[in-house]
C-alpha positions in Angstrom: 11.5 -14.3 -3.8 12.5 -14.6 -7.3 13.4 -11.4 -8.4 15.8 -11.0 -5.4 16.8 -14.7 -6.0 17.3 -14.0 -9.7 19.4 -10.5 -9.0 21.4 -12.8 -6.2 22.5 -15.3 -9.3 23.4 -13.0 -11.9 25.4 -11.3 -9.7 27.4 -14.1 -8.6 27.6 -15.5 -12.3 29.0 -11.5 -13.5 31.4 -12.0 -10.5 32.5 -15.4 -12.4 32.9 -13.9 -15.4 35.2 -11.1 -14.2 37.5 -12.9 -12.3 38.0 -16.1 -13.8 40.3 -16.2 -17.6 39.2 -19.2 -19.1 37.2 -22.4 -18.7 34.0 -22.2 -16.7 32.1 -21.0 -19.5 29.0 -23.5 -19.3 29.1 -22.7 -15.3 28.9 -18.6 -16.3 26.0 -19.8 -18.7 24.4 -21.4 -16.2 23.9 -19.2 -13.7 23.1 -16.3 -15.7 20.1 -18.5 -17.8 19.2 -19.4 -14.3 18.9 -15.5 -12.9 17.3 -14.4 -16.2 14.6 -17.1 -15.8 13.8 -16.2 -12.2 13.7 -12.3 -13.4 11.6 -13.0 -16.3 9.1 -15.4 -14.2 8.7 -13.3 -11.3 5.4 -11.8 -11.3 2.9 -13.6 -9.4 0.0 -13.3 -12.2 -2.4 -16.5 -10.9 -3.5 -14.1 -8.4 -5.1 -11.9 -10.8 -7.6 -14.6 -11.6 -7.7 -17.8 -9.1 -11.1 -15.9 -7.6 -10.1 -14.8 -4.4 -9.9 -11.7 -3.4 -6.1 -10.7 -1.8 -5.1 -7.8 0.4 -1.5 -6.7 0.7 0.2 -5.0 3.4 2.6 -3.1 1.3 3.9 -0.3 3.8 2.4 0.1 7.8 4.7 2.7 8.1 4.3 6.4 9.1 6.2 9.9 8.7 8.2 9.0 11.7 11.1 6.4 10.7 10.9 2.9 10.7 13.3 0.8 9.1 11.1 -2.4 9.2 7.8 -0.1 7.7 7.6 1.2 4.2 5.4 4.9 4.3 1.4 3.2 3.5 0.5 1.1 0.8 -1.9 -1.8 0.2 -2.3 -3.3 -2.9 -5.5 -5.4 -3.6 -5.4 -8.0 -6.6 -9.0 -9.3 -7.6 -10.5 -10.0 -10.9 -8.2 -9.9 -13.5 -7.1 -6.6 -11.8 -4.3 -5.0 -9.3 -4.9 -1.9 -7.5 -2.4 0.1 -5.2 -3.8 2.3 -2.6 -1.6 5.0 -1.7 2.2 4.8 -2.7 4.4 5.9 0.3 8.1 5.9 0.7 9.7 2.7 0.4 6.7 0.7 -0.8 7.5 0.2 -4.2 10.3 -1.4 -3.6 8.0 -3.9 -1.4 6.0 -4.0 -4.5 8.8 -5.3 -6.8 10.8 -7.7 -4.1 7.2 -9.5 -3.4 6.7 -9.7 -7.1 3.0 -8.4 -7.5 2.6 -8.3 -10.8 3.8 -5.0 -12.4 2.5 -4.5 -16.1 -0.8 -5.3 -14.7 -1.2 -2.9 -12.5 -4.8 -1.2 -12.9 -4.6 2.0 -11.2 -3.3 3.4 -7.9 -6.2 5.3 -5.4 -5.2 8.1 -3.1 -7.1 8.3 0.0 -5.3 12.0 0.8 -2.3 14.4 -0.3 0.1 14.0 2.6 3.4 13.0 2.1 3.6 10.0 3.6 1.1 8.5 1.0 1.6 10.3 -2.2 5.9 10.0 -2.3 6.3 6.6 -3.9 3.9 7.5 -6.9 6.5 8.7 -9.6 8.5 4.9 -8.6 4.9 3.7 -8.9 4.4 5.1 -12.1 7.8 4.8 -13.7 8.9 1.6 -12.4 5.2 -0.3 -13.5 5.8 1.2 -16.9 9.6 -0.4 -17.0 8.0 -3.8 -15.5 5.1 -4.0 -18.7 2.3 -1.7 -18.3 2.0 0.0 -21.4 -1.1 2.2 -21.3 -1.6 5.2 -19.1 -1.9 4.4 -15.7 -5.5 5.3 -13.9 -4.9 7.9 -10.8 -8.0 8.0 -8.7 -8.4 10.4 -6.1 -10.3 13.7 -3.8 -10.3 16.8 -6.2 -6.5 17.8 -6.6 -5.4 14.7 -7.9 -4.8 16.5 -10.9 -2.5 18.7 -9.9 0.0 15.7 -8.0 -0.4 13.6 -10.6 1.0 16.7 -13.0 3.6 17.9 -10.7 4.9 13.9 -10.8 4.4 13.9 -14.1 7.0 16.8 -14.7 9.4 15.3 -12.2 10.1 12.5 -14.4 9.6 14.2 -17.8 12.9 13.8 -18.1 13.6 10.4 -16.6 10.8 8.7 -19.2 12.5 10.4 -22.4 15.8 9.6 -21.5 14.7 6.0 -21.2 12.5 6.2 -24.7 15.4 7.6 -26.1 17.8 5.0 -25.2 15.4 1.3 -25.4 13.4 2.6 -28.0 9.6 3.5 -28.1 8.8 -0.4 -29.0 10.3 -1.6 -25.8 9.2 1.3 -23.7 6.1 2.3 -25.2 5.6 6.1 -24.2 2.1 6.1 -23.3 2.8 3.7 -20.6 5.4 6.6 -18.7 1.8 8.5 -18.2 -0.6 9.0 -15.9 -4.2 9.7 -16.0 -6.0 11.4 -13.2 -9.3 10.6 -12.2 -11.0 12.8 -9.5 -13.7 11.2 -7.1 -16.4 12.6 -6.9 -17.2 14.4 -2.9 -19.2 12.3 -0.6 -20.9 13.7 2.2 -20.0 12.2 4.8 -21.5 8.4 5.4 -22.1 8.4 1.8 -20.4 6.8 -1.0 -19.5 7.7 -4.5 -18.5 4.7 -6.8 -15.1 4.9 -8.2 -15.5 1.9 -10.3 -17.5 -1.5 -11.0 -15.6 -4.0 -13.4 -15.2 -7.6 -14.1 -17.1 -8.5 -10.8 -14.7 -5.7 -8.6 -16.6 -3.1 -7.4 -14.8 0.2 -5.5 -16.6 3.1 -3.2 -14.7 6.0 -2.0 -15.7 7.0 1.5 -15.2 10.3 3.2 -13.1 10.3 6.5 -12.5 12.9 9.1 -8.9 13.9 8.6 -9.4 17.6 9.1 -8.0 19.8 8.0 -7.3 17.9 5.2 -10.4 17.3 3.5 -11.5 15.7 1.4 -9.9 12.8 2.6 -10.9 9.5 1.9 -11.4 5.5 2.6 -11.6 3.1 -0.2 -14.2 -0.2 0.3 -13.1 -3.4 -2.3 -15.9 -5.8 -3.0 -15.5 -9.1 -4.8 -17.1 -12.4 -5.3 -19.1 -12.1 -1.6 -15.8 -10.9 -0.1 -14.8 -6.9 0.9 -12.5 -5.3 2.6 -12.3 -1.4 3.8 -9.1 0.6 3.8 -9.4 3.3 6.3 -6.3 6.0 4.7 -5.7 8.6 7.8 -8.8 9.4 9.9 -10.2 9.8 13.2 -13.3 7.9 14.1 -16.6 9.0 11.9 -19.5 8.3 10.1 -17.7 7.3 6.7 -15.6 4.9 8.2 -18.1 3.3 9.8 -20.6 3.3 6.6 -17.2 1.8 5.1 -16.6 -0.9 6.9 -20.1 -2.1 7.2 -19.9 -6.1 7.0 -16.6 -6.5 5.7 -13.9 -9.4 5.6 -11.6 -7.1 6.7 -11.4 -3.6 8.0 -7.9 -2.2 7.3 -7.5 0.8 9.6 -4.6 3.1 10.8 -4.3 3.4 14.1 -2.3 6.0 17.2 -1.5 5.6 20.7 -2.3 8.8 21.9 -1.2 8.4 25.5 2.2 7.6 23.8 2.2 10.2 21.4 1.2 12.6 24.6 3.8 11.5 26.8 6.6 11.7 24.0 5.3 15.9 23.8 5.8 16.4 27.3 9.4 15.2 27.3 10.3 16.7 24.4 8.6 20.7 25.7 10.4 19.8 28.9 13.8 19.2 26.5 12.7 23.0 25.2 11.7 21.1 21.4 8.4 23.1 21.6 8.0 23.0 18.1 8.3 19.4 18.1 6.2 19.6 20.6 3.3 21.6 19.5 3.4 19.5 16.3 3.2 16.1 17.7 0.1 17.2 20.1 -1.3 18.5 17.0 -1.8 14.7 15.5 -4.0 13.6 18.6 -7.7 14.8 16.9 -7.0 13.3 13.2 -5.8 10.3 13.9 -7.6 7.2 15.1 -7.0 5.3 18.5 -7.4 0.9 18.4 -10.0 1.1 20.8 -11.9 3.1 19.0 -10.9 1.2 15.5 -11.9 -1.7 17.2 -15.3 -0.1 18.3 -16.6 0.9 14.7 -15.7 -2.7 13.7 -17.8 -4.1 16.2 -20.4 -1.7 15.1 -20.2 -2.3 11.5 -20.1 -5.9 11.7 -16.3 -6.5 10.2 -14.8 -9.5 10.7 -11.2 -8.7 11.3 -9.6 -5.7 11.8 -6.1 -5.3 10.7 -4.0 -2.2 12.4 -1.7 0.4 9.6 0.1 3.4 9.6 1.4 2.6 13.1 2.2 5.5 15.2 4.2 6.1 17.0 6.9 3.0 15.9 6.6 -0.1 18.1 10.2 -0.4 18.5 9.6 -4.1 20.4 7.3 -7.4 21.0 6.4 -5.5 24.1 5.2 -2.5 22.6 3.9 -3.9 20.0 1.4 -4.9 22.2 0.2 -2.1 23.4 -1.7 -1.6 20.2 -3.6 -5.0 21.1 -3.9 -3.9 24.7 -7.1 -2.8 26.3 -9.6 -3.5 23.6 -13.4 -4.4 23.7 -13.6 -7.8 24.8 -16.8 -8.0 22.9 -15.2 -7.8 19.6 -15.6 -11.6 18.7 -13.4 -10.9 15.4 -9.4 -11.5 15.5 -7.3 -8.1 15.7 -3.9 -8.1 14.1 -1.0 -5.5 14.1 -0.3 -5.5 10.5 3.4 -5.7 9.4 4.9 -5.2 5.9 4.4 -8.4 4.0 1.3 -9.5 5.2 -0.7 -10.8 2.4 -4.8 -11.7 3.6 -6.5 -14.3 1.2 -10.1 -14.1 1.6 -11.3 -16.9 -1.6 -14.6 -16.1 -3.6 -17.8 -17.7 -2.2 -16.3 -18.5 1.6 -15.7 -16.8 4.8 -12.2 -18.1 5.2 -9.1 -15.7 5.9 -6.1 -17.0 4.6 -2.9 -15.6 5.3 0.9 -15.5 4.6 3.7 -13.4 5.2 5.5 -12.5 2.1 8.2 -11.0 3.6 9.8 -14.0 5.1 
């Protein structure tokens, strides 16, 4: 990874410089050209246009803690463009250690206003700006994307005029420290309402049943032949399904409710009945893998990728559980996503390639 590699050698070439008094200088000089090359190089921009459409696993995380899962976040990069779908804890530093490439990025879609996928979107914002982007980044999302996008906006008022202040409005040009936000239109449910068709990438917003929180939302990527469907938080419905209707790949979150329910009942016997009540309480909005694994076969997906694991597979062993007792029907391969999974599905083919990025 070259940024990390990069950080790793000017590091050790400062160290140099600080402890050692005198020769060495064309060893310091060295290291340091070498660091600031692999900084400078880092962003992997022939993605953007070698015609394939790629999915990134960005974050499979969820509320609960996980030190191996950043909070959900997928990036797709097609087209000359680079999108970001939800921005949850953690995954922006996923973002910048993978080295997607940062001033491009196009726009960031919501699928919902829980924490989980909204708290990385200052970082998001900020750090894309710092990285190259210098117009106003797009913001899509359900009506109230206004209002996050202005409370982040304040947050960092501060932050972004500090930093114009100090590098100078050249460097740092201040319309790239904003954000604009785009509110998707509602779509009944099994519907679609286009978010936007450019440069061959075309992108439908979904409604999902996440209720209460409505509207909430799934986000469908098509691009030379090739599509995926990101699911965001929902229990089995109509809009996924319409969604994921003969796509490459369905990306859907999934939870383990017999899990979930046994973790309740020892925790109300422990006398945690909040806890309690709260964790019942995510059974009926959340989707199960069988029944992920059911619309797919429905819909005619080709793979289904699971997200937003809950509750954290803590080993190999549970980790299988989430691949455990599915439709033997489904002909398609099923995969337990981790962070770092990267899914190359090239323009004009039915090939799935795929690489681990975190390695």
């Amino acid at each position: 990874m070259q940024i990390a590699k990069g950080i790793r050698h000017l590091t050790v070439a400062l160290l140099v410089v600080s402890f050692t008094v005198t020769g060495c200088e064309q060893f310091q000089t060295a290291m340091i050209k070498r660091g600031v090359t692999q900084i400078a190089n880092a962003d992997r921009m022939d993605w953007l246009d070698d015609g394939a459409l790629h999915l990134i696993l960005c974050g499979t995380g969820s509320p609960l803690p996980d030190p191996k899962r950043a909070g959900p976040c997928a990036a797709v990069i097609a087209g000359g463009q680079y999108f970001l779908i939800d921005a949850g804890p953690g995954s922006w530093e996923n973002v910048q250690v993978w080295q997607l490439p940062r001033p491009r990025l196009s726009g960031v879609l919501l699928t919902h206003f829980h924490s989980d996928h909204i708290g990385e979107l200052g970082e998001v914002i900020v750090q894309s700006w710092i990285g190259g982007r210098a117009a106003s980044l797009p913001v899509y999302g359900p009506p109230g994307v206004d209002r996050v996008v202005e409370g982040f906006q304040q947050a960092y008022s501060f932050d972004t005029g500090y930093r114009v202040a100090h590098h100078g409005a050249e460097a740092l040009p201040p319309a790239g420290a904003t954000a604009q936000a785009i509110t998707v239109a509602i779509p009944e449910d099994g519907e679609s309402a286009l978010v936007l068709d450019k440069d061959g990438v075309r992108v439908t917003a979904y409604r999902v049943n996440h209720e209460p929180v409505t509207p909430a939302y799934g986000y469908r990527f098509e691009y030379a032949g090739r599509s995926v469907f990101i699911t965001g938080d929902t229990a089995k419905s109509d809009g996924m399904l319409a969604g994921a209707r003969d796509v490459d790949v369905l990306l859907s979150e999934v939870l383990i409710s017999r899990l979930i329910q046994t973790s309740t009942k020892l925790l109300a016997e422990a006398g945690h009945d909040r806890l309690a009540h709260m964790g019942t309480d995510l059974l009926d909005y959340h989707i199960s893998p069988q029944d992920a694994v059911a619309t797919a076969m429905e819909a005619g997906a080709a793979m289904v990728v699971f997200t937003h694991i809950v509750p954290i597979p803590p080993n190999a062993i549970a980790q299988r559980l989430f691949l455990s007792d599915l439709d033997s029907a489904y002909e398609g391969d099923v995969l337990l996503g981790n962070d770092g999974m990267h899914f190359i599905l090239p323009g004009g083919s039915s090939a799935i390639e795929r690489s681990d990025l975190a390695e």
